[in-house]
N, C-alpha and C positions, 0 to 999 in steps of 0.2 A: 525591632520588627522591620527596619527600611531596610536593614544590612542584608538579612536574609532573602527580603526581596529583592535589592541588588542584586544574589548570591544565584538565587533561584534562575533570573534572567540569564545571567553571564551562563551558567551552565545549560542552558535551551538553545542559546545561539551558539557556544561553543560547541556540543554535543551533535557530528553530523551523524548523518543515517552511516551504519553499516558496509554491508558490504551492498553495492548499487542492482538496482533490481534488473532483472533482462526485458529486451524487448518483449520476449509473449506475457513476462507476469505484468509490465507495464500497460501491455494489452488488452489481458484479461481482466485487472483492476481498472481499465477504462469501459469498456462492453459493463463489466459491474455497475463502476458508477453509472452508468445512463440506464439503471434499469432490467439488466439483461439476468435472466436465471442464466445457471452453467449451461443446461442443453440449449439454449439461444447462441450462447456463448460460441459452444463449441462447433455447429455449423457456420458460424459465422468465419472464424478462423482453422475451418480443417479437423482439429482435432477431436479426440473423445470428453466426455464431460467429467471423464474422472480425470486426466488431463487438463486441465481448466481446473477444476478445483484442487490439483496439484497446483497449478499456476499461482492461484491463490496464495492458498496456504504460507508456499515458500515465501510471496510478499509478504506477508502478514508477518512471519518473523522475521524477515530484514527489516523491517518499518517496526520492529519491536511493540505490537499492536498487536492489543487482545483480543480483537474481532474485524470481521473486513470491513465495519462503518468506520473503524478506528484506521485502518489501513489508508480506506481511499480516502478520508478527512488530510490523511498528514502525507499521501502524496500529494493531494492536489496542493496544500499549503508549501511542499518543497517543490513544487512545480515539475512533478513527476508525470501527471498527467495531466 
């Protein structure tokens, strides 16, 4: 049982994120975190809010995260936003 939690570990820290997320999905996953529905979002930064929840989205599968609580949880813990 320790082994595999050894095993478990090493592969969490080894395992970086993907491919690195862009400034607007970093953006739009921070407006998220604090709160922000998409159409907040998206007057806030210019865009449309289908725009915005494209922003999303794309994070969500870099950060390989099955929903955006999941998203913005594991950027903040890699210090994405």
């Amino acid at each position: 049982m320790g082994l595999c939690h050894l095993l478990s570990g090493y592969k969490a820290k080894t395992n970086p994120i993907g491919e690195p997320l862009s400034e607007r999905e970093r953006e739009c996953l921070y407006w998220v975190s604090e709160g922000k529905t998409a159409d907040e979002v998206s007057l806030i930064i210019n865009v449309s809010s289908n725009t915005v929840n494209s922003y999303v989205a794309h994070a969500i599968h870099k950060l390989a995260a099955k929903n955006r609580a999941m998203a913005i949880a594991t950027a903040i813990r890699n210090g994405l936003i």
